[in-house]
C-alpha positions as CSV (number, residue, x, y, z in Angstrom):
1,X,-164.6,111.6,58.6
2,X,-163.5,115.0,57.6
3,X,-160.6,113.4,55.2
4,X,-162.9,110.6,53.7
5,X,-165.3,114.3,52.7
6,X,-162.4,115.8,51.6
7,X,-161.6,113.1,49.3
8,X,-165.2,112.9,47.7
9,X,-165.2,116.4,47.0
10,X,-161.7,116.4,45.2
11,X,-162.6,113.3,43.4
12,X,-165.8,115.4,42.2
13,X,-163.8,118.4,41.4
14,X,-164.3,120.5,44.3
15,X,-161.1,121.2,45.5
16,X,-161.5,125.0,44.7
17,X,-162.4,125.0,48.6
18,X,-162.5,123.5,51.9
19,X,-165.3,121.8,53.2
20,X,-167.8,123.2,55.1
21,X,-168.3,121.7,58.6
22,X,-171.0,118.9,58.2
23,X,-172.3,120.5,55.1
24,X,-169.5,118.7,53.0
25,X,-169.5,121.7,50.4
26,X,-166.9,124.2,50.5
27,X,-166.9,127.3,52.4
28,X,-167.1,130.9,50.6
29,X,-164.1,133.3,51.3
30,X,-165.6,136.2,53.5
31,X,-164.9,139.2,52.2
32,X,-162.4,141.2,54.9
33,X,-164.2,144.5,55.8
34,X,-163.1,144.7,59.9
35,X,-161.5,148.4,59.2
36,X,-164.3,150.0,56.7
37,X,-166.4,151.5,59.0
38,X,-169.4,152.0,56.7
39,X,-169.7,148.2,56.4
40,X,-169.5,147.9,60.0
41,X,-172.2,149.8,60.4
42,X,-174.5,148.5,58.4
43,X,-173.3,145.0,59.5
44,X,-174.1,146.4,62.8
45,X,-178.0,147.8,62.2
46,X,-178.5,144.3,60.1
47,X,-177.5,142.2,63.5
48,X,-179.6,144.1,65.8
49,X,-182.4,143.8,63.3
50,X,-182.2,140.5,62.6
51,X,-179.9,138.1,64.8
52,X,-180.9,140.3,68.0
53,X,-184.6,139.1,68.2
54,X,-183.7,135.7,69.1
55,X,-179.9,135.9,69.7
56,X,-177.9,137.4,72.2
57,X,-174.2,139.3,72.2
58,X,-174.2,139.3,76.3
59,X,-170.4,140.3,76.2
60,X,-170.8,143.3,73.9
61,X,-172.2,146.7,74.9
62,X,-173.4,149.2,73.0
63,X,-171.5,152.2,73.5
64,X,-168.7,150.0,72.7
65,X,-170.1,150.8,68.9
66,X,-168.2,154.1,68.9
67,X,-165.3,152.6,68.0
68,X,-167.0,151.7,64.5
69,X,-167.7,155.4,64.0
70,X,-171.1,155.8,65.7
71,X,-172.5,158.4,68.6
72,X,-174.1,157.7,71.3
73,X,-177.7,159.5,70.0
74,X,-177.1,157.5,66.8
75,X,-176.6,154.3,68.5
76,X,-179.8,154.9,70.6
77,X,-181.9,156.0,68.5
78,X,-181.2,153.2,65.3
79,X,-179.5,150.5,67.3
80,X,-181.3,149.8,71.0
81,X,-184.5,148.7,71.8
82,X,-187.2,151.2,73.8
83,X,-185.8,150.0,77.3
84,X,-182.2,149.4,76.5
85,X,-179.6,152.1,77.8
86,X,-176.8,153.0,75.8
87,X,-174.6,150.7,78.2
88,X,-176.0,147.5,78.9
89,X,-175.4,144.0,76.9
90,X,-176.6,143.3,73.8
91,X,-179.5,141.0,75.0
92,X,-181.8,139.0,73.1
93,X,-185.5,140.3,72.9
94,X,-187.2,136.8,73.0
95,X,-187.8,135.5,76.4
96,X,-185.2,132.2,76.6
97,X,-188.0,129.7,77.7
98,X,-190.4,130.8,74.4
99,X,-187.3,130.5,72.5
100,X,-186.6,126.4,73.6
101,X,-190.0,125.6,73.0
102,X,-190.1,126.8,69.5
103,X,-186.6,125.9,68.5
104,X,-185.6,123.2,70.7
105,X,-182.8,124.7,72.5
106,X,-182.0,128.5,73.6
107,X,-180.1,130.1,70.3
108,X,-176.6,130.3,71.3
109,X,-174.8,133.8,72.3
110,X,-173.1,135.3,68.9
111,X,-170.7,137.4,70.5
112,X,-167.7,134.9,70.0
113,X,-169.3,132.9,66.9
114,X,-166.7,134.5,64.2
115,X,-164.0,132.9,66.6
116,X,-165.6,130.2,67.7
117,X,-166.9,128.8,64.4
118,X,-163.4,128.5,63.2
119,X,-161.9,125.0,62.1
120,X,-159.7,123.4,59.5
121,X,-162.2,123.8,57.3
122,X,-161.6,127.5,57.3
123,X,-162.3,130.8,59.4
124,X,-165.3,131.4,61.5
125,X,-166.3,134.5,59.2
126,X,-165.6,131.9,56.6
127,X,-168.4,129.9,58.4
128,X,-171.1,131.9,59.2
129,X,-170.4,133.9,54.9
130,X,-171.3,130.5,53.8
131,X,-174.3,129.3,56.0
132,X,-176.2,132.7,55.4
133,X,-175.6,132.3,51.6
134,X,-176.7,128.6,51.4
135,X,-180.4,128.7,53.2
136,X,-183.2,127.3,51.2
137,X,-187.0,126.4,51.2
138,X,-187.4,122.6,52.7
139,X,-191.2,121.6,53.4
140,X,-190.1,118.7,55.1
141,X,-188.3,120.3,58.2
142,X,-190.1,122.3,61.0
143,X,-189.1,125.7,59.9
144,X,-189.8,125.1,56.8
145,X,-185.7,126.0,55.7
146,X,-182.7,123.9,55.7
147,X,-179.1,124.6,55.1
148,X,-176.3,123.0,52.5
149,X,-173.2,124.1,55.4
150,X,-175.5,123.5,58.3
151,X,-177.6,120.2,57.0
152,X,-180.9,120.1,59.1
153,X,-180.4,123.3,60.7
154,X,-182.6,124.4,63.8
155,X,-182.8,127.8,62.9
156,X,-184.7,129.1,60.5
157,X,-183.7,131.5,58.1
158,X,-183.1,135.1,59.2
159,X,-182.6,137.1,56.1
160,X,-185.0,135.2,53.5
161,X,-186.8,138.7,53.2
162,X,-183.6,140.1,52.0
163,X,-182.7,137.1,49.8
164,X,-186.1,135.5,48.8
165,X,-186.5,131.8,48.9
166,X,-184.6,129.3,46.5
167,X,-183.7,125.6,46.3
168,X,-180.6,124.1,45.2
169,X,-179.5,122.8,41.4
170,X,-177.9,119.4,41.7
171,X,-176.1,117.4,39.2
172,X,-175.3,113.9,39.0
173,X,-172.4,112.7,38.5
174,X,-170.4,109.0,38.7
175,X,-167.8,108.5,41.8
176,X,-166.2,105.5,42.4
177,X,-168.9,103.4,40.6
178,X,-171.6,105.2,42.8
179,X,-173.9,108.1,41.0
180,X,-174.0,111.1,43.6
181,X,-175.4,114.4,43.4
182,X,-173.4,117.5,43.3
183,X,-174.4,121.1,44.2
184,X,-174.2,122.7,40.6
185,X,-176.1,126.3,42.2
186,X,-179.3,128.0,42.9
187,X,-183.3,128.3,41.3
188,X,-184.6,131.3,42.5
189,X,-188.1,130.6,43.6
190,X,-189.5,133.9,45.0
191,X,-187.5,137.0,44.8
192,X,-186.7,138.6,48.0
193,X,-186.4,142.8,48.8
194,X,-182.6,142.5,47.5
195,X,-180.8,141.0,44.0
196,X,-177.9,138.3,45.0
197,X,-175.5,141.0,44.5
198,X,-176.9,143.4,47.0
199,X,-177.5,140.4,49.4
200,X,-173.9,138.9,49.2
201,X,-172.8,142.6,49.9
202,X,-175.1,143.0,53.0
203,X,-174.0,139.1,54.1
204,X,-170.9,140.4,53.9
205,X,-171.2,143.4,56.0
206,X,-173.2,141.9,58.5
207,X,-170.0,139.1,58.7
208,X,-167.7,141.8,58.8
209,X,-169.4,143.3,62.0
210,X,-169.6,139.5,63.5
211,X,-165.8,139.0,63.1
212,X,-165.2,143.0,64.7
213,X,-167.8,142.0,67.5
214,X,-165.7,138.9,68.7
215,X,-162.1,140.6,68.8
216,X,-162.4,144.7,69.0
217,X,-158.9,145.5,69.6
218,X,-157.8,142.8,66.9
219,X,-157.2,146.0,64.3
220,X,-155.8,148.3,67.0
221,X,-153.2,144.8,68.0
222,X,-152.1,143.9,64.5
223,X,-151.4,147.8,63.9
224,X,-149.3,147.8,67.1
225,X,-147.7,144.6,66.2
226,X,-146.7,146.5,62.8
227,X,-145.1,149.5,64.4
228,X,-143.4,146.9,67.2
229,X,-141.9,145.0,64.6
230,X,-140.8,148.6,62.6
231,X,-139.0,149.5,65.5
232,X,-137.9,146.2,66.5
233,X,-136.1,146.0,63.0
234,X,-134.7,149.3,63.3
235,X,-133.1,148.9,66.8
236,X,-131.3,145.4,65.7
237,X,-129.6,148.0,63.1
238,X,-128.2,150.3,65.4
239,X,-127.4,147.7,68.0
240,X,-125.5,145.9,65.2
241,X,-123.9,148.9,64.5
242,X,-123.3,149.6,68.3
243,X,-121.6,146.3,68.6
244,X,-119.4,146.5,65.8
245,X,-118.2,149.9,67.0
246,X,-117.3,148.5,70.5
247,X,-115.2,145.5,69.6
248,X,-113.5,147.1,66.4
249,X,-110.4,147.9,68.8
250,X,-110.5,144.4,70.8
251,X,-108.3,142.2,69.9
């Protein structure tokens, strides 16, 4: 299924990305912010206020957000709700069983989406850049919202105060005989708190903290990695020379 979509979309000229996992459009490149703190941060306050309401991180603590710059106090004091303690799991505030009844299904843990959301249509942060960029107003689904990476999506969508509410700009277009409709962009129908710039930033940060949250040591491992491979390099020199210098006399 995923080659006959790939093929459709380069026949319509959208080979400028891959496609998004049953959306069929192509996924956005996230922007890669895992080492600038300040993104982090705001990434951070952005999940707690709006993923952690209904979503979970049960394998993340919170005083595990000092190694993105912040304190203890400031972590309490922006980042925990009243009865949270600066070490427990990052928990969801709705009770599960209201949850299922309004959406269907418990919303999933997001500790390990940025990991587990990866494919061969690109990388989880790849993903989850994408699906909060492509939200938009549908009347005819139970939310009220629907999704062009994430067709007929349960969840409603969780930053339209930040981004407003828009619908998407088709164009129609002939493929093998067949006329078909082809994402051209976005009608903004009712502004939200932030321009499109400011939100794509914010999207952005908010991945960035998504893609930290699922691998915290992946900066501190591929900096390690670097200075293993320095040395590495530098001891197959001098154990080249070493060997060279012992044999020169054998015959």
């Amino acid at each position: 299924m995923k080659k006959i979509l790939l093929g459709l979309a380069l026949s319509l000229g959208l080979s400028g990305g891959a496609l998004a996992a049953g959306g069929g459009i192509p996924l956005d490149h996230a922007p890669q912010r895992t080492n600038d703190m300040a993104a982090l941060q705001n990434g951070a306050k952005l999940f707690v206020n709006y993923c952690l309401n209904c979503h979970s991180a049960a394998f993340m603590r919170y005083n595990r957000l000092r190694d993105i710059g912040l304190n203890d106090k400031q972590i309490a004091e922006n980042l925990t709700f009243a009865t949270d303690k600066i070490g427990d799991t990052m928990k969801a505030a709705i009770d599960p069983k209201m949850a299922k009844d309004w959406f269907g299904k418990v919303p999933p843990d997001l500790t390990l989406v940025a990991r587990s959301r990866a494919s061969s249509a690109g990388s989880g942060p790849d993903y989850l850049y994408t699906l909060l960029r492509t939200y938009y107003r549908d009347d005819t689904k139970p939310t009220g919202w629907n999704n062009k990476a994430f067709p007929n999506i349960g969840m409603p969508h969780p930053l339209w105060e930040l981004q407003g509410e828009r619908k998407p700009v088709y164009d129609k277009v002939m493929s093998h005989g067949h006329e078909v409709e082809v994402l051209r962009g976005w009608e903004q129908v009712k502004p939200g708190t932030m321009t499109q710039a400011q939100y794509d930033q914010n999207v952005g940060d908010l991945v960035a903290y998504l893609q930290w949250m699922a691998e915290p040591a992946a900066n501190n491992r591929v900096r390690i990695g670097v200075w293993v491979l320095l040395f590495l390099t530098a001891f197959t020199v001098v154990a080249w020379r070493l060997n060279a210098a012992f044999w020169k006399d054998v015959k």
